[in-house]
N, CA, C and O of each residue as an XYZ file, in Angstrom:
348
protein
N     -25.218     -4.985     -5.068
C     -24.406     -3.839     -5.443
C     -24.127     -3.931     -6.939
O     -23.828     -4.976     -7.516
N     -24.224     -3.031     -7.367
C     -24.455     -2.494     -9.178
C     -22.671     -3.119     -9.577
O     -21.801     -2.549     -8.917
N     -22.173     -4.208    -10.582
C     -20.771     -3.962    -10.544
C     -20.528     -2.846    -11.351
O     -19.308     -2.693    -11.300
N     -21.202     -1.635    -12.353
C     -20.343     -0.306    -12.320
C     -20.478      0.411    -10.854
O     -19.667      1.303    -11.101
N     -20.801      0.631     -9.812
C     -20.387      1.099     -8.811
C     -19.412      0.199     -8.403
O     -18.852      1.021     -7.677
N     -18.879     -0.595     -8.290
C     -18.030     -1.481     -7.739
C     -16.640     -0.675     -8.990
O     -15.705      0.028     -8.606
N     -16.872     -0.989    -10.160
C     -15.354     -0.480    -10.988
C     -15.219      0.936    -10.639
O     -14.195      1.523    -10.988
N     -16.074      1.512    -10.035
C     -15.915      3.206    -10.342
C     -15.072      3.657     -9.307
O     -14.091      4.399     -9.358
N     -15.897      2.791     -7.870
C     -15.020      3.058     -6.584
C     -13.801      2.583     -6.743
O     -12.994      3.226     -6.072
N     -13.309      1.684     -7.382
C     -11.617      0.724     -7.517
C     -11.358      1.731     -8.864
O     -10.273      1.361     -9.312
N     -11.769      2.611     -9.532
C     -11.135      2.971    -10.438
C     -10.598      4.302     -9.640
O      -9.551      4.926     -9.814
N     -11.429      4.478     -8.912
C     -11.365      6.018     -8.204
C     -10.203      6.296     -7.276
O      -9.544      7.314     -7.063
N     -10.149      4.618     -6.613
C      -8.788      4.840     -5.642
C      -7.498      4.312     -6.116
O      -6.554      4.095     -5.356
N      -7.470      4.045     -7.793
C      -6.363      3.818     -8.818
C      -6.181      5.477     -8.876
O      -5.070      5.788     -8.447
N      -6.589      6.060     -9.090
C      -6.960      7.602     -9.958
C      -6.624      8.441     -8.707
O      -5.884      9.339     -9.109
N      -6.803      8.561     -7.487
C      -6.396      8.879     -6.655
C      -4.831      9.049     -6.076
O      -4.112     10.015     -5.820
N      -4.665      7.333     -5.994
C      -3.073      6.825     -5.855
C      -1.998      7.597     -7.173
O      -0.970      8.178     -6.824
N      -2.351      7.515     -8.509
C      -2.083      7.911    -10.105
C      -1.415      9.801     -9.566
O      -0.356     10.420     -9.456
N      -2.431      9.934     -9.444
C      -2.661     11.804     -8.762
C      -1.767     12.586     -7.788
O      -1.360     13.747     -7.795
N      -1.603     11.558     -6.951
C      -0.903     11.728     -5.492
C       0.751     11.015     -6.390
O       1.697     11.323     -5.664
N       1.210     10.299     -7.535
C       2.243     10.114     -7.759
C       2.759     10.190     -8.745
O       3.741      9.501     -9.023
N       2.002     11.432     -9.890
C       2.674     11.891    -11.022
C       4.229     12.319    -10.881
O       4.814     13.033    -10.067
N       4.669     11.556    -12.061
C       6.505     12.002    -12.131
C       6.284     13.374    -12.128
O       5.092     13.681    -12.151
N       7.210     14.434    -12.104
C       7.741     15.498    -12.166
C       7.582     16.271    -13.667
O       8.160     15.778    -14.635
N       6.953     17.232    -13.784
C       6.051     17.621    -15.089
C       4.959     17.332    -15.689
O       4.741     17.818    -16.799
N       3.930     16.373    -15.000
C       2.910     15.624    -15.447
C       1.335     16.869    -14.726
O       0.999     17.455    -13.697
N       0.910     16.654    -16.039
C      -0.123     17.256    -15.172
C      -1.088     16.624    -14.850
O      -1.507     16.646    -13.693
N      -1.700     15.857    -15.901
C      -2.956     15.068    -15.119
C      -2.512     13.397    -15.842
O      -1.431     12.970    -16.246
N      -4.326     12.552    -15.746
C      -3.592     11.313    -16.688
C      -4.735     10.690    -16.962
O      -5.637     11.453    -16.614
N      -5.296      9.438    -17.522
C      -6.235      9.118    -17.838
C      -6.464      7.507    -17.624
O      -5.432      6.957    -17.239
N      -7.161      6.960    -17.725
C      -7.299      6.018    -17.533
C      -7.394      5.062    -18.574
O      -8.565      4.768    -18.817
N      -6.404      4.377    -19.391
C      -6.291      3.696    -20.939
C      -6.998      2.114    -21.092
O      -7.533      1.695    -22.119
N      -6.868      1.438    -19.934
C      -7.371      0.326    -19.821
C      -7.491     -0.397    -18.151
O      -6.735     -0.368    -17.179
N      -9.297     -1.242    -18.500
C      -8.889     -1.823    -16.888
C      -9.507     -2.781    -17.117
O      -9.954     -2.943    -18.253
N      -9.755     -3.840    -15.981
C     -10.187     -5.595    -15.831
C     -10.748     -5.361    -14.770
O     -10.201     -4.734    -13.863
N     -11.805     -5.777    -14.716
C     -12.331     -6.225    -13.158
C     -13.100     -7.792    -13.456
O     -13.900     -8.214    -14.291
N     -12.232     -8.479    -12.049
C     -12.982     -9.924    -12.024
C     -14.294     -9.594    -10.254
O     -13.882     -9.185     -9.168
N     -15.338     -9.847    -10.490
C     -15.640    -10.399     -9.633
C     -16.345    -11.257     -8.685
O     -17.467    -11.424     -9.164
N     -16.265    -11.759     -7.801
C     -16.306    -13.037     -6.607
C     -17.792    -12.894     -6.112
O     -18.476    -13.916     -6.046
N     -18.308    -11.711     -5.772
C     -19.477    -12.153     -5.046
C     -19.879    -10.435     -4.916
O     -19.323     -9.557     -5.575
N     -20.641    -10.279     -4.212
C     -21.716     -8.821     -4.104
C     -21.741     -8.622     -2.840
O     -21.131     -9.320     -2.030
N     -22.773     -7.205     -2.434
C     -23.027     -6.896     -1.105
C     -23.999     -6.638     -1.424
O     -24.273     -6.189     -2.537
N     -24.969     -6.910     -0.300
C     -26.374     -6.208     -0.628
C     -26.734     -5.529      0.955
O     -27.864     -5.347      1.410
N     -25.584     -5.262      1.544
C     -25.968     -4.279      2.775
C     -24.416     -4.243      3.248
O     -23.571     -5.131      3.361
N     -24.396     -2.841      3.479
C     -23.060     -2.798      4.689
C     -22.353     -1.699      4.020
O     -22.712     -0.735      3.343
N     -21.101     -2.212      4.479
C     -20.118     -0.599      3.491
C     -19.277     -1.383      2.721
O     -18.994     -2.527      3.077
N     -18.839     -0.879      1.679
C     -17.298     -1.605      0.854
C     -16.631     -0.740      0.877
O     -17.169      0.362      0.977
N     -14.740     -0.839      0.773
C     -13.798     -0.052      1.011
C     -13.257     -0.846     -0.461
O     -13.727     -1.820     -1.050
N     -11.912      0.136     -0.801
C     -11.346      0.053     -1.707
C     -10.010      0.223     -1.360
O      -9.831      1.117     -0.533
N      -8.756     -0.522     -1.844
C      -7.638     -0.158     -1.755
C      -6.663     -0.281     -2.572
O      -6.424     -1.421     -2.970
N      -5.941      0.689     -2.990
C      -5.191      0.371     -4.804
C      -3.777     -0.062     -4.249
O      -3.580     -0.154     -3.037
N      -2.919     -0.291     -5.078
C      -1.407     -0.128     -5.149
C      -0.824      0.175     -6.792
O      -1.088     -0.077     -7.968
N      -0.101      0.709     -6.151
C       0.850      0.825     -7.779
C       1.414      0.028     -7.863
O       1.703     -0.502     -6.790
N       1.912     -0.559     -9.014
C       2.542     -2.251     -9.413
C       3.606     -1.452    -10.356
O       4.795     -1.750    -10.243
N       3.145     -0.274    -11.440
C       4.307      0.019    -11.987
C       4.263      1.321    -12.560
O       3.471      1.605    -13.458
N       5.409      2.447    -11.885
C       4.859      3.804    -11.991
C       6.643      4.523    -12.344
O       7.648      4.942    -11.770
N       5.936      4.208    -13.996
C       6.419      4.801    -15.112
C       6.499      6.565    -15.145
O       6.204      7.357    -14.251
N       6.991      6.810    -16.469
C       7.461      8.390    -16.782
C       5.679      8.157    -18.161
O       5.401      9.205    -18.743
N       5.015      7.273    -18.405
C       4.492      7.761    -19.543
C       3.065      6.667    -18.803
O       1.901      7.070    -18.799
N       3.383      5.617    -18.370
C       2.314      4.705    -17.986
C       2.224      4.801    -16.247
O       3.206      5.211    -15.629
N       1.190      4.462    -15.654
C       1.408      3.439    -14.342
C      -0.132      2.689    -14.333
O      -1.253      3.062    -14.680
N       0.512      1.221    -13.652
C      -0.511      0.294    -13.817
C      -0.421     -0.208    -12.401
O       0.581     -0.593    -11.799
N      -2.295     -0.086    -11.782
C      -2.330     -0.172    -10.226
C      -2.998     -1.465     -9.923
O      -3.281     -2.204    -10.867
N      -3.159     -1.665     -9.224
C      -4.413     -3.007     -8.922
C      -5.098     -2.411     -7.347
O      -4.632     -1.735     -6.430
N      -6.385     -3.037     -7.602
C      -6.922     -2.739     -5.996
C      -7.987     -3.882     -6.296
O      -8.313     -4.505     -7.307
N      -8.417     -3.878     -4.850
C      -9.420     -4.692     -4.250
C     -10.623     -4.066     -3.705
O     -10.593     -3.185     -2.845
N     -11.303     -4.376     -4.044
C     -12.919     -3.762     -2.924
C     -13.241     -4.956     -2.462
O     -13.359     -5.969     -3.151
N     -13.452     -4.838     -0.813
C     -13.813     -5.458      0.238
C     -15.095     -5.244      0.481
O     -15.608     -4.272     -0.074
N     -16.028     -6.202      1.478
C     -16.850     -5.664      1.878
C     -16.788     -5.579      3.545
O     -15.588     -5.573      3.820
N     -17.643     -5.504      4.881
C     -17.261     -4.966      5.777
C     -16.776     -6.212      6.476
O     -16.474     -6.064      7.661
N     -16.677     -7.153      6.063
C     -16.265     -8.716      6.523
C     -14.967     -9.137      5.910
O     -14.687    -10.326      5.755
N     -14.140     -8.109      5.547
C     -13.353     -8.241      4.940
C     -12.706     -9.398      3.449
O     -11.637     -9.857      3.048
N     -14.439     -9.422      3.011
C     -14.199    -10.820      2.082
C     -13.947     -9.994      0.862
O     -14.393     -8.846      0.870
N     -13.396    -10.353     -0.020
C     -13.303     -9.767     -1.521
C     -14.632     -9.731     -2.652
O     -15.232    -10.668     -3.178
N     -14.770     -8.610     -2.752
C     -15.933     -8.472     -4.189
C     -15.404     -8.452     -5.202
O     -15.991     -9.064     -6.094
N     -13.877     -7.660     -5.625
C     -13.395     -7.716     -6.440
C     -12.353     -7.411     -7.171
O     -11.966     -6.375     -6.631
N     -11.848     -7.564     -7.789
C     -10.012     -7.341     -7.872
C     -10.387     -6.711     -9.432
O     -11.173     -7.022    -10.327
N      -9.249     -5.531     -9.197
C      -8.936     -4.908    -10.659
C      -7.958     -4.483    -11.036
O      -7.266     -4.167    -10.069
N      -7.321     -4.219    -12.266
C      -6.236     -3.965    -12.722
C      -6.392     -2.708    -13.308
O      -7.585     -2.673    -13.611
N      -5.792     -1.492    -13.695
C      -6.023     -0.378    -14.411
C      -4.359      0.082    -14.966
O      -3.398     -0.144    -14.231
N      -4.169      0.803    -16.465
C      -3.704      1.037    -17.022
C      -3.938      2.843    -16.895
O      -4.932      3.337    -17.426
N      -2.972      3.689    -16.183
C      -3.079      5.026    -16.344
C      -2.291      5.132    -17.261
O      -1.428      4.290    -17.506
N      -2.563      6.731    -18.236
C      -1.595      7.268    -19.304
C      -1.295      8.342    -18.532
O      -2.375      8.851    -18.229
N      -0.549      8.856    -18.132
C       0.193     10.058    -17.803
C       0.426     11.300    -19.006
O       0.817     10.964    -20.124
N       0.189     12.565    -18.723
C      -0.356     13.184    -19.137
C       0.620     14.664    -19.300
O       0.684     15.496    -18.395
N       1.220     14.777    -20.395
C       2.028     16.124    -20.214
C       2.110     17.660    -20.746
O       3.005     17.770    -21.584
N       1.677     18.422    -20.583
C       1.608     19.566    -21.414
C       2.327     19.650    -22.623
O       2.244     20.660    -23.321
């Protein structure tokens, strides 16, 4: 498995989570900085992704997620930096 498909899917369900929890007046937001470490690959099966918010600011929020593969072992852990976004 390609690791930019691996950051795109963990960036996607940061960007998702980000979307679903803009403060009040925000319209969209961007993505300012991210880290990905990772452990090992897939070369068959499905991978899932799952974010959390760690800290969801009026100007920042910074998420982390994991992509699994279907054995529930870790491929890879990431951190992302959203900018929140205001007219």
């Amino acid at each position: 498995l390609h690791a930019g498909a691996v950051v795109t899917l963990a960036d996607t369900a940061c960007g998702f989570g980000c979307l679903a929890n803009l403060p009040e007046g925000a319209t969209s937001f961007t993505t300012v900085e991210l880290k990905s470490n990772f452990m090992r690959t897939a070369t068959e099966g499905v991978v899932r992704a799952e974010a959390e918010l760690r800290h969801g600011g009026r100007r920042t929020q910074v998420w982390d997620a994991q992509v699994q593969d279907e054995q529930e072992r870790v491929l890879a852990l990431f951190r992302c930096t959203q900018m929140i976004l205001y007219r």
